[in-house]
C-alpha positions as CSV (number, residue, x, y, z in Angstrom):
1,X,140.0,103.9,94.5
2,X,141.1,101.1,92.3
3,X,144.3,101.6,90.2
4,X,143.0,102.7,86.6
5,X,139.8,104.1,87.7
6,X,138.9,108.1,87.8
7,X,136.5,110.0,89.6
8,X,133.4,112.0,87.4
9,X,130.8,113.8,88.5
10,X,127.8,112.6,86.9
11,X,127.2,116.0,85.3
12,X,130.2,114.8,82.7
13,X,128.8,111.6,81.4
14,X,124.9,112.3,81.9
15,X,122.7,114.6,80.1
16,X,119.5,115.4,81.2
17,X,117.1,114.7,78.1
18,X,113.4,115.4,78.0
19,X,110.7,114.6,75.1
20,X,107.3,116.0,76.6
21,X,104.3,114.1,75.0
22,X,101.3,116.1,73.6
23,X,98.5,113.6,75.1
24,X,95.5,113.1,72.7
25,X,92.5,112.4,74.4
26,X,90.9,109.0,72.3
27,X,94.6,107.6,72.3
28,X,96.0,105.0,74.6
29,X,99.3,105.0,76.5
30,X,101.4,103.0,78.5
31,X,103.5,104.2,81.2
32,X,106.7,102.4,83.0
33,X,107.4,102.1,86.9
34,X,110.8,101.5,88.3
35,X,110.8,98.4,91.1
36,X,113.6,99.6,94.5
37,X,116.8,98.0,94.1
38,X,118.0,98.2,91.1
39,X,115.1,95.2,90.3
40,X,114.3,97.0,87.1
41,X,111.8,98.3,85.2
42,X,108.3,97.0,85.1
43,X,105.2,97.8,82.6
44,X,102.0,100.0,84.1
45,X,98.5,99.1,82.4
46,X,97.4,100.8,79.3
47,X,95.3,104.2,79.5
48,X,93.7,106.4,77.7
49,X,95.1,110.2,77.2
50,X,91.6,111.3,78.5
51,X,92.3,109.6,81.6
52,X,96.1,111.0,82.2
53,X,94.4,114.4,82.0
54,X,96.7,117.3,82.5
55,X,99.5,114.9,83.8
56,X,102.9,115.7,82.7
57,X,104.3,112.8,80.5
58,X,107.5,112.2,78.9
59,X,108.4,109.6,75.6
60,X,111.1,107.1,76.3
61,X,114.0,106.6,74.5
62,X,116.2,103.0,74.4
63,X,119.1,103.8,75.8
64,X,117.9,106.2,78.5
65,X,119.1,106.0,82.3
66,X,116.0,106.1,84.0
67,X,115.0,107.2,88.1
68,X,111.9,107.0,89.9
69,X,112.8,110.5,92.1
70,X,110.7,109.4,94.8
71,X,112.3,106.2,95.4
72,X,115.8,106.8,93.8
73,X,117.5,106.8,97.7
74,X,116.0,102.7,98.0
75,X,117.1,102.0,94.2
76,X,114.8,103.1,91.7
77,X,117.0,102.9,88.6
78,X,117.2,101.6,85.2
79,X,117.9,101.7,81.7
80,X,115.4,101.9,78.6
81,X,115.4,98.8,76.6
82,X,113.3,97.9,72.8
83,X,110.9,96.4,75.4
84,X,109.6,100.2,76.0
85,X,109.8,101.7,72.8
86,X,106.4,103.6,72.4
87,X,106.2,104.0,76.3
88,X,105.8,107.1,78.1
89,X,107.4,107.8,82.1
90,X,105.5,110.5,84.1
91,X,107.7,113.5,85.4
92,X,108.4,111.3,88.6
93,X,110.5,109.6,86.1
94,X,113.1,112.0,84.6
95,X,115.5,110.5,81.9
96,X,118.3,110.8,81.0
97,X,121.0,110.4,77.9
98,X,124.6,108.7,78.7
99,X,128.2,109.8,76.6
100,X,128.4,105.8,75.6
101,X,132.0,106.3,74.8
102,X,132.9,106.4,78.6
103,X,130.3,105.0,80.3
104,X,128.2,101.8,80.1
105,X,124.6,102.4,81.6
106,X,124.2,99.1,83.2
107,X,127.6,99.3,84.8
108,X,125.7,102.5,86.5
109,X,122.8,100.7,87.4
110,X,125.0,97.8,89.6
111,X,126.7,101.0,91.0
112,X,123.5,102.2,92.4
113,X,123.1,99.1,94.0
114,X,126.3,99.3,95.9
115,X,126.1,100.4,99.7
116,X,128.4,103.7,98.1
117,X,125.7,104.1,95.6
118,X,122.5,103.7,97.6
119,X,124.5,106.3,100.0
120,X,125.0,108.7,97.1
121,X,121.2,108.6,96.3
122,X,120.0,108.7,99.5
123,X,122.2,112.2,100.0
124,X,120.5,113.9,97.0
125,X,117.0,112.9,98.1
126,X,116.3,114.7,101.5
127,X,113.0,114.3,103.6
128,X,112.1,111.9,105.9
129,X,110.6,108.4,104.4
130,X,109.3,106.9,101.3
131,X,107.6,109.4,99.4
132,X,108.4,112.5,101.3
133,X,112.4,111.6,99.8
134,X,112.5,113.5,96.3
135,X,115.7,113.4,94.7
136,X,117.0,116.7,93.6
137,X,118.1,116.3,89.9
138,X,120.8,119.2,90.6
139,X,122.2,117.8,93.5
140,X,122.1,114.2,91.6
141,X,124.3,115.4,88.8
142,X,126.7,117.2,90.5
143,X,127.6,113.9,92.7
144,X,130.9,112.1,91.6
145,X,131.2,108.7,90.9
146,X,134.5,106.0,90.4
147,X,134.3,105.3,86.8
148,X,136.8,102.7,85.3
149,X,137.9,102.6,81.6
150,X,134.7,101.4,79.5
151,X,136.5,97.6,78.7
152,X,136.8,97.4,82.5
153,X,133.2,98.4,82.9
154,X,132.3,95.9,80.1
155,X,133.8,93.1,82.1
156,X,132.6,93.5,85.2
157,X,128.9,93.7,83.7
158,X,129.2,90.4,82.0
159,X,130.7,89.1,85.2
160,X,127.3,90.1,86.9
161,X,125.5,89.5,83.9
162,X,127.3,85.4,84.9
163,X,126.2,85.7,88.3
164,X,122.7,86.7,87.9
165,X,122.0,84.1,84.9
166,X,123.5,81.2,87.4
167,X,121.1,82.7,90.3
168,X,118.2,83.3,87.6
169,X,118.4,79.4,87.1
170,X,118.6,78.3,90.7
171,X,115.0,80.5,91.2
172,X,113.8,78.3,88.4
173,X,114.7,75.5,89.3
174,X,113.1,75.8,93.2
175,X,109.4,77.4,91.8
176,X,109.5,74.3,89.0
177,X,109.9,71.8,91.7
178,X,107.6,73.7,93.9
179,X,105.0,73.5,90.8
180,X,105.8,69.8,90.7
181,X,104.7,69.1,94.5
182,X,101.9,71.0,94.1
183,X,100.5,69.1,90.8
184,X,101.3,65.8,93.1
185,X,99.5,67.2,96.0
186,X,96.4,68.3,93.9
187,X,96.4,65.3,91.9
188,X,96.7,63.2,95.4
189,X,93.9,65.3,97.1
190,X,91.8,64.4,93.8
191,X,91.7,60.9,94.4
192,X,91.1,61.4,98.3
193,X,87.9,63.4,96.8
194,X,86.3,60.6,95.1
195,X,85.9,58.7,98.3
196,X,85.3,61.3,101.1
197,X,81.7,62.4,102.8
198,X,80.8,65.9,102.0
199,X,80.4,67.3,105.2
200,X,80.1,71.5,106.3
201,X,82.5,73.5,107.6
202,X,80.4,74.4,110.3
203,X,80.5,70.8,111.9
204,X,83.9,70.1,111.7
205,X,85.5,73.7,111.7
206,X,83.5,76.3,112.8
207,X,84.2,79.9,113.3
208,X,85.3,80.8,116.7
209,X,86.3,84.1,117.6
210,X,88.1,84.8,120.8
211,X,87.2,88.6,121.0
212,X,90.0,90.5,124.0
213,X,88.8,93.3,126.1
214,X,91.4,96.0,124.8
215,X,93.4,97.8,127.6
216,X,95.1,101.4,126.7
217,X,98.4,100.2,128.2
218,X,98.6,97.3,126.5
219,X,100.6,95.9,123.5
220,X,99.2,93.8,120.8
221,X,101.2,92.2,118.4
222,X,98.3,91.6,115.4
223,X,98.8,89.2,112.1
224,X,97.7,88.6,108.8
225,X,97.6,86.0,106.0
226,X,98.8,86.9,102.9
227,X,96.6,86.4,99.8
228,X,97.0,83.6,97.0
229,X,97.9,80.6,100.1
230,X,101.1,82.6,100.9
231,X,100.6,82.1,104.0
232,X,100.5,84.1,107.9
233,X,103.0,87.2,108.1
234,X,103.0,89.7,111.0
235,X,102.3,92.9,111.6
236,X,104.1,95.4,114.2
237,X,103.0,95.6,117.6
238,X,100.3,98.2,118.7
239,X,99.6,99.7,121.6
240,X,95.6,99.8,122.7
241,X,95.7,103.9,123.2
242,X,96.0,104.0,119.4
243,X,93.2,102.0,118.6
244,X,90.1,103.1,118.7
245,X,86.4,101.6,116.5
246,X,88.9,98.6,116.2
247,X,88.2,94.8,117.8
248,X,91.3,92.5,117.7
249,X,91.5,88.6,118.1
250,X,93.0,86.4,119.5
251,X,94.6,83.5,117.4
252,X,95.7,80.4,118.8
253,X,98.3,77.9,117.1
254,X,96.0,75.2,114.7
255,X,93.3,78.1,114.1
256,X,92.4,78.7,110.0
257,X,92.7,82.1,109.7
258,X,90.7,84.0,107.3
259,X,90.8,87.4,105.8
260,X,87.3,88.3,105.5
261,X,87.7,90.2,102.4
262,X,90.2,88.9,100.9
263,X,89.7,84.9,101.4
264,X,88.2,85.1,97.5
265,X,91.7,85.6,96.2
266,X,93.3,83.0,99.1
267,X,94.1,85.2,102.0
268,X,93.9,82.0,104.5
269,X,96.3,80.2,106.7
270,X,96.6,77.9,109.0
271,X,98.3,79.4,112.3
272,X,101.7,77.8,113.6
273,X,103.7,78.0,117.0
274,X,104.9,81.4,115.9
275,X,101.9,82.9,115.1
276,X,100.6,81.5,118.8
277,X,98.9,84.6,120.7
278,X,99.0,87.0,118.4
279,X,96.1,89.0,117.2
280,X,93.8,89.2,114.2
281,X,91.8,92.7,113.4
282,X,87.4,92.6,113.4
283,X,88.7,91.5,109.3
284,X,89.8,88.4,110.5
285,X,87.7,85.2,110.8
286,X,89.5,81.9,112.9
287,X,87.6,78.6,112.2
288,X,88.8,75.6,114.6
289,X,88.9,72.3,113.6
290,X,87.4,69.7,115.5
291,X,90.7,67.7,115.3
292,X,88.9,64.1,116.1
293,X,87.6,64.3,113.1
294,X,89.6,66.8,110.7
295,X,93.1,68.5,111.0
296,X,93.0,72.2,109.9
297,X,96.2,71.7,107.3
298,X,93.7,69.5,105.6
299,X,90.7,71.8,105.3
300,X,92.9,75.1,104.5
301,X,94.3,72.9,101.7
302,X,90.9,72.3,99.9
303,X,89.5,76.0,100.5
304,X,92.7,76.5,98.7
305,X,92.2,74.1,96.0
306,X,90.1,75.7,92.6
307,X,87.4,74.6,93.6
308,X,87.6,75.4,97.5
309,X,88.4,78.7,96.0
310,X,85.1,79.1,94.0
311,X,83.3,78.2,96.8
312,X,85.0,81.0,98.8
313,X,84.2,83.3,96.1
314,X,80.4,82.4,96.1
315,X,80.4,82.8,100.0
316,X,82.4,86.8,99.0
317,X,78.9,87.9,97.1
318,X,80.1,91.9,96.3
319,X,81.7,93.4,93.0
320,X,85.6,93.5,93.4
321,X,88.3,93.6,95.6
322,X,87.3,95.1,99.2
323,X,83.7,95.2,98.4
324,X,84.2,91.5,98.4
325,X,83.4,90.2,102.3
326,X,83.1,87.1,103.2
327,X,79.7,86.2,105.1
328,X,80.4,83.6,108.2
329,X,76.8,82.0,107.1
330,X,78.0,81.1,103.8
331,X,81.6,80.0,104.7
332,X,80.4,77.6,107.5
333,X,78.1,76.2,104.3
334,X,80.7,75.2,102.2
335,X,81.5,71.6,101.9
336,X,84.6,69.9,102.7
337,X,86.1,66.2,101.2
338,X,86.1,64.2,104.9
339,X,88.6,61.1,104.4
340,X,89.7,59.2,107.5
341,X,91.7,61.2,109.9
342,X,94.4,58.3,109.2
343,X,94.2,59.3,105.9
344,X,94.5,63.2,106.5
345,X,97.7,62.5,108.6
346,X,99.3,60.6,106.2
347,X,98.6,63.6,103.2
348,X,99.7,66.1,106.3
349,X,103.1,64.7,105.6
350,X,103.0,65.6,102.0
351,X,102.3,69.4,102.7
352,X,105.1,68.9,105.5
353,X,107.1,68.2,102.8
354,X,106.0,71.4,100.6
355,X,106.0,73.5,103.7
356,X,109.9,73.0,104.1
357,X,110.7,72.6,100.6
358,X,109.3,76.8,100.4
359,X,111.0,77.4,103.7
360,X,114.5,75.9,102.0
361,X,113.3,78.1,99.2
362,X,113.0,81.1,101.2
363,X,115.9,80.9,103.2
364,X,118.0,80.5,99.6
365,X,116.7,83.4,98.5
366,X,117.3,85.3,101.5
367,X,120.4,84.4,101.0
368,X,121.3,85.4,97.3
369,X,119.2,88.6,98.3
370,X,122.5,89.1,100.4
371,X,124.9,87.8,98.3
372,X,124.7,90.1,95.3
373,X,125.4,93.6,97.5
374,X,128.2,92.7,98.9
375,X,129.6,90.8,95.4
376,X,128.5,94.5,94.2
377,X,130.5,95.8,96.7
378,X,134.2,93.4,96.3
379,X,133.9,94.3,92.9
380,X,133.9,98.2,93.0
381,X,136.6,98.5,96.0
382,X,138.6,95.6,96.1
């Protein structure tokens, strides 16, 4: 332990503190949630006391050190700011009040993002995973903790406080120039529009599906697109003894790749070399260009576009969210903006561009994602 600092057991400097809320019916309330690693707090829609029913609920104080006891062991942590004055936390959400003239909350908070203090949570909440680990408030208290004097604590929370502002800015900067390539590629795909031929999907990418014949020994790795354009991400490997009413197929590198009830909100991709292979579940529609004609980059970016996206929605008839599929008649109907292939290669290299400047993007942020544990880490025990 570092010279000056003392060990306390979090019994000394924490007081549990509850303020049970008589819920009335006719009024409305609105309840917090706690993000995993120490990402703070986050806002839950408003509702109405009739529809918390009998659920326990608790007021929230500013000031108050905050867990989420089913995710404490991955982070859940924070303090109450002014931001949730009024605001209620259900008992999954115990709070409690800190001696402020030894400790500083958000000192405790970077703690808990420390590998020591993820270990200490993870210890108090036993099960298995996710939301079979419950912390045990008991077993939380009496835990012990390296506490430094307060000015110590002060200084190493502005020091983070520094860091994080510095990193905060960086983020903006990326999603501004992100926005900025995106307005150019819009507003470049908006003139293209004004001289193309309307032409269906269904002549120049139709859907193909290339349905396998599912063998109990074998191992399929399956995919998915992510909605709002985010693109293709995979899913674990499964084994065909575990499925059973399921059909899975195959994608190939070039295919469009569709989520078939949630393309209305953007779940579509095109599919790289990575993604070659792999397999997509009965919910997944592949359409494949006719690439004499039209490369698939090019089409994925106008069903992507606002209005590619409202005629999505039209061809997702249903009332919200997964009642929302998307009939193969109507997609093939929809009418793409054909421009010369010439044309489409040359605005290829424009979303070339946007496709590394959010890998550069992710990497950095992979990156920083790393960086601030093990910053976390010098500063408590070096």
């Amino acid at each position: 332990m570092k010279k000056g600092w003392r060990e306390v057991a979090l019994a000394e400097v924490l007081r549990r503190e509850a303020r049970p809320v008589e819920v009335i019916a006719d009024q409305t309330y609105r309840e917090i949630g706690i993000r995993s690693h120490g990402k703070g707090i986050f806002h839950k829609e408003p509702l109405s006391g009739l529809s918390l029913g009998d659920k326990r609920v608790f007021w929230l104080k500013p000031g108050d050190f905050v867990l989420n006891i089913v995710f404490a062991w991955e982070g859940a942590v924070g303090v109450i700011g002014q931001d949730e004055v009024g605001m209620i936390g259900s008992h999954r959400f115990p709070t409690f009040h800190a001696d402020d003239s030894c400790i500083n909350l958000r000192f405790l908070v970077a703690y808990f993002r420390t590998r020591d203090g993820l270990d200490l949570l993870g210890r108090v909440s036993p099960g298995g995973a996710g939301r079979n680990r419950t912390l045990s408030q008991t077993a939380f208290l009496n835990q012990r903790i390296p506490l430094p004097p307060l000015a110590e604590q002060q200084r190493i929370v502005a020091h983070l406080d520094a860091i994080e502002s510095r990193l905060t800015r960086a983020q903006k900067l990326r999603e501004e120039q992100e926005k900025e390539l995106l307005a150019a590629l819009r507003s470049t795909f908006h003139q293209l529009e004004a001289k193309a031929e309307w032409v269906e999907l269904r002549k120049v990418a139709p859907v193909h599906r290339r349905q396998i014949e599912i063998r109990p020994e074998g191992k399929y790795p399956e995919l998915g697109a992510r909605s709002f354009g985010r693109g293709i991400f995979h899913k674990p490997t499964v084994r065909g003894d575990s499925l059973t009413w399921q059909k899975l197929f195959q994608v190939r590198a070039g295919d469009i790749v569709i989520s078939n009830i949630k393309a209305w909100e953007g779940a579509l991709a095109v599919a790289g070399e990575a993604d070659d292979g792999r397999y997509g579940s009965h919910r997944y529609l592949t359409c494949v260009a006719d690439t004499q004609c039209v490369l698939p980059e090019y089409v994925c970016f106008y069903l992507l576009s606002p209005s590619g996206l409202e005629q999505v929605g039209l061809a997702s008839p249903g009332s919200a969210d997964r009642n929302r599929t998307l009939a193969v008649e109507r997609l093939e109907m929809i009418k793409i903006p054909i421009v010369p292939l010439a044309t489409q290669r040359e605005f290829k290299k424009l979303l070339d561009l946007q496709a590394t400047v959010r890998a550069e993007a992710a990497l950095s942020n992979q990156r920083l994602e790393a960086l601030l544990p093990s910053l976390l880490d010098r500063l408590f025990n070096n």
